[in-house]
C-alpha positions, 0 to 999 in steps of 0.5 A: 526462699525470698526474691525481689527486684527494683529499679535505680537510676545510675544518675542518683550516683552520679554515674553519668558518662555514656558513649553513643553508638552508630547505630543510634543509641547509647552504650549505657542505659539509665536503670539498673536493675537489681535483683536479690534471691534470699534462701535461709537453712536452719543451723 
């Protein structure tokens, strides 16, 4: 099996509408993260 994980800005796609909490804060966080798990059979 094959497994990776990166980072992305959602911003270098121009999704930047966000609400803030009152806790402080925001809703939406700036990465995301993008996990891939890959498993090949033989056919």
């Amino acid at each position: 099996g094959f497994e990776t994980e990166t980072k992305i800005s959602r911003k270098e796609f121009g999704l930047t509408w966000n609400q803030a909490l009152e806790t402080g804060g925001v809703l939406v966080g700036d990465d995301i993260k993008i996990m891939v798990e890959l498993q090949v059979n033989p056919a």
